[in-house]
C-alpha positions, 0 to 999 in steps of 0.5 A, a space after each residue: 360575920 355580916 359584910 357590907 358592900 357599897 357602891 357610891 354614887 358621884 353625886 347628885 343636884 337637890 330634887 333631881 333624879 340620879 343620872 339614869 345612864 349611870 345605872 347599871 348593875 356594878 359586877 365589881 360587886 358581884 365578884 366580890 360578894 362571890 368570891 365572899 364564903 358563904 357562911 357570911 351574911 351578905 348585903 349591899 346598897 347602891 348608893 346610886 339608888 337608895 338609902 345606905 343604912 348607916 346604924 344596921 348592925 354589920 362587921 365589915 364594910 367594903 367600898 368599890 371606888 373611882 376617881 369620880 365617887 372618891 368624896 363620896 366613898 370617904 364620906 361614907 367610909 367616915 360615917 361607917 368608922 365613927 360606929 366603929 364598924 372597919 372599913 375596906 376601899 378597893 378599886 381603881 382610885 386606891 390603886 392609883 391613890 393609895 397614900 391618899 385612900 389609906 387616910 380614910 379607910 382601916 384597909 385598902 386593897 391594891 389591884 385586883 381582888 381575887 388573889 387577896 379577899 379570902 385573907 380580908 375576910 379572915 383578918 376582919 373576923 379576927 378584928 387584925 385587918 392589915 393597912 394595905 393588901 396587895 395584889 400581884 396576879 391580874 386574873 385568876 381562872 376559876 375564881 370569878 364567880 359573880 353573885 348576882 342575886 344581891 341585884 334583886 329588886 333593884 332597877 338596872 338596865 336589863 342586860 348583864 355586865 360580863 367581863 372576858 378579860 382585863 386591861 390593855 396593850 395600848 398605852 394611852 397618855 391619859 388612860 387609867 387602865 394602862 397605869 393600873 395594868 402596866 400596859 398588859 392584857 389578860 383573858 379569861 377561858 371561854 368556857 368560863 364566860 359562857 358558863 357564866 353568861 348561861 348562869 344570868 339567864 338572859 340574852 343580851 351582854 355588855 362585855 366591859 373588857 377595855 378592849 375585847 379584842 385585844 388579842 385578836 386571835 383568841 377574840 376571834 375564838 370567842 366569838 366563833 363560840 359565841 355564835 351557837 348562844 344567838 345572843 345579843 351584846 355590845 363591847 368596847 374595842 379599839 379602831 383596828 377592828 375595822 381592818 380585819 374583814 373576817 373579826 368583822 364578820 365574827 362580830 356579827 355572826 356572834 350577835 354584836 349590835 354595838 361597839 365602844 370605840 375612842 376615836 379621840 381626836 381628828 387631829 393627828 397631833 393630838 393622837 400623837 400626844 396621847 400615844 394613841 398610834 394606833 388611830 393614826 389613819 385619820 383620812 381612813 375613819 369614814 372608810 371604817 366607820 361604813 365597813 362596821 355600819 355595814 355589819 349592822 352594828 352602831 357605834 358608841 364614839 368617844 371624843 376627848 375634847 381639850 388636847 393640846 391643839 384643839 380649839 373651837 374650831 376643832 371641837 365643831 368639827 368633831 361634832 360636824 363629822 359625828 353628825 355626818 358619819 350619823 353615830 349612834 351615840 357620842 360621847 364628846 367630853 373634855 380631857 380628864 387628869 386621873 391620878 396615876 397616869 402619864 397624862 396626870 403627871 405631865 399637867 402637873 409638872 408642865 404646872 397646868 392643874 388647876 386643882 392638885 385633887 379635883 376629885 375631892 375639891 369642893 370648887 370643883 363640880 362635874 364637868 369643870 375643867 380641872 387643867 389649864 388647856 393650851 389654846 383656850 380658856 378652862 372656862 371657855 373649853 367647858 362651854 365649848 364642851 357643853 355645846 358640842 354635846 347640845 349640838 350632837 344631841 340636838 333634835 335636828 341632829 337625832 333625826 338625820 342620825 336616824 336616817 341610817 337604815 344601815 345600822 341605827 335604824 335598821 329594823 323596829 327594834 333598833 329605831 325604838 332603842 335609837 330614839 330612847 337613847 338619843 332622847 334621854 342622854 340629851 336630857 342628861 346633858 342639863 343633869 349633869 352640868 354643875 353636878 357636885 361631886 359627893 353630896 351630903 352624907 346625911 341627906 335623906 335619900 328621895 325613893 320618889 325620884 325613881 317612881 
């Protein structure tokens, strides 16, 4: 049997490159092609950065799917089908959306893969595909084995994606990862991930766990065995790592550089009505964001923009206190309705949602606000959203930034990385204003953009 496997971009303008910060190697894909025998003829094309060829003879297609690449996934998906050649969505958007994935697919898989895949493969051999698969277990030891050989030749950020363990025990209002794993957390042996950091070859990791440490005794363990690897890495986590001096200094000693932490708000009611309790020492962010400088790691802050007490003074304060604490990087994006979450439901009963299914209106584009926000205009928060990004990332704010010496700054490696980043999310800010979602399914794909 040939398998296919395909990762679908959002989107993309006329003429113009694909968002470069998207680019990274999707390791969704490699687990799969993994956990795939190897007696099937594997290939895969990346939506993102070449042509998906549509008449190449193959067996069975497989399409990771997110909210935000769900037109194009079914888009996709119909061009596959209309040749005859059965179709099966994964992911968080058929999780989360299965009545609706089902509609453009032979096969969906609810949850996690692994437990499932092996009974995909032998029902497609035998042409008796079942409507949906469904997956109870959310890690399974021993079988995450990514391979990574179907990336080759393809140009993605040089560094690995690496996972230790799956969702968390925080339960955000808007968050997708707490729908999809009921608030729970699993990790994975660490002899299992540093074998397979090994197995890559090189020495600098993105741990894309939602929160690694969300058991922080266990976090603690790994990142003792960490240190002997002397490796380099960044990973997402949640504001207490700042209270733990000795989780800190692990972070350190085991080679991190950068964390991914959602601070959301500056506005304690605002947290409180994202459930995120656990970021409720407002007055105390300055104390953690100096204690985290001072280990020498950059932060990555992620605001959410357009909750129920913000306004255009609130917005400009959280770009004023970005700028003042000199974040690394900042992501500063308006709030997000992803079905299957709380928050979702809540917008839709209170009659709030603009659109019953953004994701797949064609009135909407990337970076439309898709709900009606409390204290300001839906048109009015998208431009307000747009400028905090252009203020953040303006030329005056990336040079007091890079006056870091602590951290951002802190050596020649660290100042040329400062300034690549900072310089090509501010030309991304235009690139991705009025992105539409999808795209045309037989547009000729330019490779020149990648030239």
């Amino acid at each position: 049997m040939r398998m296919t496997f395909i990762y679908p971009s959002v989107g993309r303008k006329d003429n113009q490159k694909y968002i470069k910060s998207w680019e990274m190697e999707p390791l969704v894909i490699a687990t799969l092609a993994g956990l795939t025998p190897g007696d099937i003829e594997v290939k895969f094309y990346d939506d993102r950065l070449e042509a998906i060829p549509y008449d190449e003879p193959t067996d069975l297609v497989g399409i990771s799917v997110e909210t935000y690449t769900a037109k194009r996934a079914y888009d996709i998906s119909r061009e596959f089908r209309r040749r005859g050649i059965q179709v099966v969505l994964g992911g968080y958007h058929p999780t989360l959306a299965p009545d609706e994935a089902i509609e453009h697919a032979d096969s969906i898989v609810i949850g996690n893969a692994e437990e499932v895949w092996s009974l995909v493969i032998r029902d497609a051999t035998n042409k008796k595909l079942r409507k949906i698969y469904k997956s109870n277990l959310p890690l399974i030891s021993g079988t995450i084995c990514p391979k990574r050989d179907i990336f080759k030749n393809k140009r993605y950020f040089n560094l690995s994606l690496i996972e230790t363990g799956r969702g968390c025990r925080f339960k955000c209002e808007f968050c997708s990862v707490t729908t999809f794993y009921a608030g729970n957390y699993y990790r994975r042996p660490d002899e299992e991930v540093i074998h397979e950091m090994r197995s890559t070859g090189r020495k600098t990791f993105f741990f894309v766990d939602d929160n690694i440490i969300g058991d922080v005794h266990l976090s603690k363990k790994f990142f003792k065995a960490l240190i002997p690897e002397k490796i380099r890495w960044i990973g997402q986590c949640s504001l207490n790592v700042a209270k733990d001096e000795e989780l800190l200094e692990l972070l350190r000693e085991s080679g991190c550089v950068g964390l991914l932490i959602g601070f959301e708000s500056l506005i304690k009611t605002n947290l409180s009505r994202m459930l995120k309790f656990h970021n409720d020492e407002i007055g105390s962010y300055k104390e953690y964001l100096a204690r985290i400088r001072g280990k020498g790691i950059v932060l990555y802050a992620s605001f959410v923009l357009g909750y129920d007490h913000d306004d255009e003074e609130t917005i400009e304060e959280t770009v004023r206190f970005c700028r003042e604490q000199k974040i690394f990087i900042a992501a500063l994006n308006h709030l997000v309705p992803f079905p299957g979450t709380a928050l979702y439901e809540r917008l839709r009963l209170e009659g709030k949602l603009r659109f019953k299914k953004w994701w797949l209106d064609t009135d909407y584009h990337y970076g439309d606000i898709p709900y009606i926000p409390e204290k300001v205009t839906a048109e009015k928060l998208r431009e307000l959203s747009v400028k905090a990004r252009r203020k953040f990332y303006s030329l005056k704010s990336i040079f007091q930034r890079s006056l870091d010496f602590k951290a951002n700054c802190r050596n020649l490696k660290m100042a040329c990385l400062y300034f690549n980043v900072n310089f090509m999310l501010k030309k991304e800010i235009d690139q991705k204003v009025g992105l539409p979602l999808g795209g045309a399914i037989n547009a000729e794909y330019n490779n020149s953009q990648h030239e």
